[in-house]
N, C-alpha and C positions, 0 to 999 in steps of 0.2 A: 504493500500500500504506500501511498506516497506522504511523503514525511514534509509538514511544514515549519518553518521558524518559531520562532516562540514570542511574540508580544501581547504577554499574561503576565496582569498581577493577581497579588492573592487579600485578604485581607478575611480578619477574624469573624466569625458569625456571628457572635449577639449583636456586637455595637459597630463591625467594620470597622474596626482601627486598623491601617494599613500594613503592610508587610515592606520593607524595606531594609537597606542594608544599615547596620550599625553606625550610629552619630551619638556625639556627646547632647548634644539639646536637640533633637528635631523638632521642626516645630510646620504643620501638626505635629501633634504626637503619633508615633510608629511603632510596632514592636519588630523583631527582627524575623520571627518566621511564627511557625505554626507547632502545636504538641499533638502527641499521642491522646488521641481522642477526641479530638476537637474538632470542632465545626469551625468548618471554612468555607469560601469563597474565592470561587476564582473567574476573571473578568479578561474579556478578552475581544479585541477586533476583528480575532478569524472566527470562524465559523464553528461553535465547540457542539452544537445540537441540530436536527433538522428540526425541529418545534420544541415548543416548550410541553413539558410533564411534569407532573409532580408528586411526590409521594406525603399523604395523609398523615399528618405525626401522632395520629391516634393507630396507624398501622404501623409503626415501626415502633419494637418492644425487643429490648435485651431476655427479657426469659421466654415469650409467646411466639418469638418468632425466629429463626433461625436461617440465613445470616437476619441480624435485625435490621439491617436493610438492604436492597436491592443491588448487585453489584453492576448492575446492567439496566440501563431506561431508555427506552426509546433509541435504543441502538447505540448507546454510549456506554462507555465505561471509562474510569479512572485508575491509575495504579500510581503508588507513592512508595517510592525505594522496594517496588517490584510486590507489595501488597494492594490487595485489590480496597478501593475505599467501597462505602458506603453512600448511595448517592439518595438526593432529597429533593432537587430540582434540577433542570436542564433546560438551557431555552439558549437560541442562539449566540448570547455572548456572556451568558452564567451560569456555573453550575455550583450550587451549595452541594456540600460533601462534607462526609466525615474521616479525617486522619484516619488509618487505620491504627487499631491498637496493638504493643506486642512491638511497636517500633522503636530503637534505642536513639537516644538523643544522639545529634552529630554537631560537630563543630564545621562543617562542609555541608552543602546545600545539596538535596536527595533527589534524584531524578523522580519527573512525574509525567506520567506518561496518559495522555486522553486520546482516544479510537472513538472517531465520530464515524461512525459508518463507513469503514474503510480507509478513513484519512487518520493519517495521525500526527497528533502535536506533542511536542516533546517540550519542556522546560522544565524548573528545578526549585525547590523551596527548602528553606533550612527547619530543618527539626528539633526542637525545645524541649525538654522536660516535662515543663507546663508551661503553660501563657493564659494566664485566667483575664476573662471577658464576662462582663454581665450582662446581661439582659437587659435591655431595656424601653421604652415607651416609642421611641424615636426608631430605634435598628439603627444608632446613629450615636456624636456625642450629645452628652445632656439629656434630658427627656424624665422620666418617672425612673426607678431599681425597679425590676422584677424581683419585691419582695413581697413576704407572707407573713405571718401570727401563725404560728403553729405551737402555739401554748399550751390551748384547750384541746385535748383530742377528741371531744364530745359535739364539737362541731368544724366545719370545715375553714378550711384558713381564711382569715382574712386579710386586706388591705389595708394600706393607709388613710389614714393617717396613726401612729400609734402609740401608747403610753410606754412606760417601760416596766408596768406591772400588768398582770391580768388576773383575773378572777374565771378559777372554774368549778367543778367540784371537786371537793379534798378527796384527795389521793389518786384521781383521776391520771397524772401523770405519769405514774405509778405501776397501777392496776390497769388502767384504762378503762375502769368501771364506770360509768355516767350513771348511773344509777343514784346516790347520795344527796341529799337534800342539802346535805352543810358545805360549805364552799369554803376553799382560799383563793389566797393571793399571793402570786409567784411573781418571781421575775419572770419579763416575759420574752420567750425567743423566737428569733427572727430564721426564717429561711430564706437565703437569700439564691437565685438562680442564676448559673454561668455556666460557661462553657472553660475547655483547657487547662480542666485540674486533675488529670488521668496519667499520673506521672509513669514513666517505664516500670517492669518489675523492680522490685529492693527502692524502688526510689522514693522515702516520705518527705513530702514537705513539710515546713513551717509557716502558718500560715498568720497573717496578721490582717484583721478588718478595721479599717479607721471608719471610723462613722461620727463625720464634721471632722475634729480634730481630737478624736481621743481611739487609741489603737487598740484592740479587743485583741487578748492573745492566750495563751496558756487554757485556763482553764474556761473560760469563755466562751472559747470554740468548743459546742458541744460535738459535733462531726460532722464529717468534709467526707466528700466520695460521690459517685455515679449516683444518677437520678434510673430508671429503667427504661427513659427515652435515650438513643443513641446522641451522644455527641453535647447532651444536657446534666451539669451538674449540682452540686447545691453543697452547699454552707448553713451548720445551723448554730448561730450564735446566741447568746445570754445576754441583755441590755444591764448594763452596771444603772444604778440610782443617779447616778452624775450626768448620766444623757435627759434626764427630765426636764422639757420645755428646751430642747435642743432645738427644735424649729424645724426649716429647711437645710438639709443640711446633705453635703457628699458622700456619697458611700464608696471604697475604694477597697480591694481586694488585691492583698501582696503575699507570693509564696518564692519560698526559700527552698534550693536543692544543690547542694553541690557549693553549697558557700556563693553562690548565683541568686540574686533576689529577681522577680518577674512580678512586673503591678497590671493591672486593670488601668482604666484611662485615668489620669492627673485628675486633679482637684477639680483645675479650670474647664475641662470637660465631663465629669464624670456623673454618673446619674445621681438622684435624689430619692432622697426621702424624708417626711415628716412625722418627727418625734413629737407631743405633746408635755 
């Protein structure tokens, strides 16, 4: 098949921070490539699909489905250092995908390989550890956090705006019995959703969430790991008493591997949300 040039870039799935080569201040903000599990984007002025498809993200499931997405749409397919990805969408000049997992971070950019119906494009993206991205209102900088209340397990999460205590039924947390008439009041925790925190085997991060300007770490962080949407993951942290009447304020996701720190977007662009 005939092989074309490569002018693709790539950028992150939640919020599109771009992909670029290493700079001391870039400004936008950049990160340098893409991780093991992550949702990405790739943009391009040749031809990467004959129409656009898409796949349902209520049909892509890590334990219901097997691979839990599609490695082939509409006569496309992807491959990243010779693993096949996971694809989500395909239209003429984008295709959202998922890293595949199982890939070991490289300090040298991974060939990637897309077969549009016989044609094929070749270029290359550097592979991360992790490169955590949030979710957000926009798909862009700035905009709402795709964040949650997941306190109470007696009912289902809610949105902001939010306090940093909640009330539900005692011991509910617990047990997860809803049943109890007597109720407390807990700190309350936040889930918050990204992508690019599926770090290689052996590899744990350290994670820190600033929220406005006070950085939640250690015991904080109740747990980090995969959501069971492909390419979707979550953070579930504990609001300290000192965030009450924080306002509006930035939420910012920073993970540590390898003595290597990787953040979610700067202050100046990064999503929100409001504490009471």
């Amino acid at each position: 098949p005939a092989t074309s040039p490569a002018p693709v870039s790539f950028s992150t799935g939640a919020s599109n921070i771009p992909v670029a080569a290493a700079s001391p201040s870039p400004t936008p903000f950049t990160v340098t490539g893409l991780s093991t599990g992550e949702l990405g984007i790739m943009r391009s002025t040749l031809t990467l699909a004959p129409s656009t498809q898409q796949v349902n993200n209520n049909n892509a499931h890590e334990v219901f489905r097997r691979p839990p997405l599609p490695v082939e749409l509409n006569g496309v397919s992807v491959s990243v250092s010779g693993a096949a990805a996971g694809l989500y969408f395909v239209s003429a000049n984008q295709i959202n995908f998922v890293v595949p997992v199982g890939l070991a971070s490289t300090s040298t950019a991974q060939p990637v390989t897309v077969f549009n119906n016989g044609a094929l494009i070749r270029t290359s993206v550097l592979i991360n550890p992790v490169e955590p991205d949030i979710f957000t209102s926009t798909n862009g900088p700035g905009g709402r956090a795709a964040v949650l209340n997941v306190t109470n397990p007696c009912i289902a999460p809610t949105g902001e705006p939010f306090k940093v205590t909640t009330t539900r039924p005692k011991d509910s947390g617990t047990t997860g019995n809803c049943t109890s008439t007597d109720t407390e009041t807990v700190p309350t925790r936040l889930l918050i959703m990204l992508t690019g925190l599926r770090p290689p085997s052996g590899q744990t991060p350290t994670i820190t969430v600033r929220i406005g300007t006070t950085d939640l770490t250690g015991a904080s962080i109740i747990s980090t790991g995969p959501s069971l949407t492909p390419g979707f993951d979550q953070i579930i942290v504990e609001l300290p008493a000192s965030l009450a009447g924080a306002g509006d304020v930035p939420v910012i996701v920073s993970a540590t591997v390898g003595g290597a720190t990787f953040t979610s977007r700067p202050a100046d662009t990064a999503p929100h949300i409001t504490i009471q």
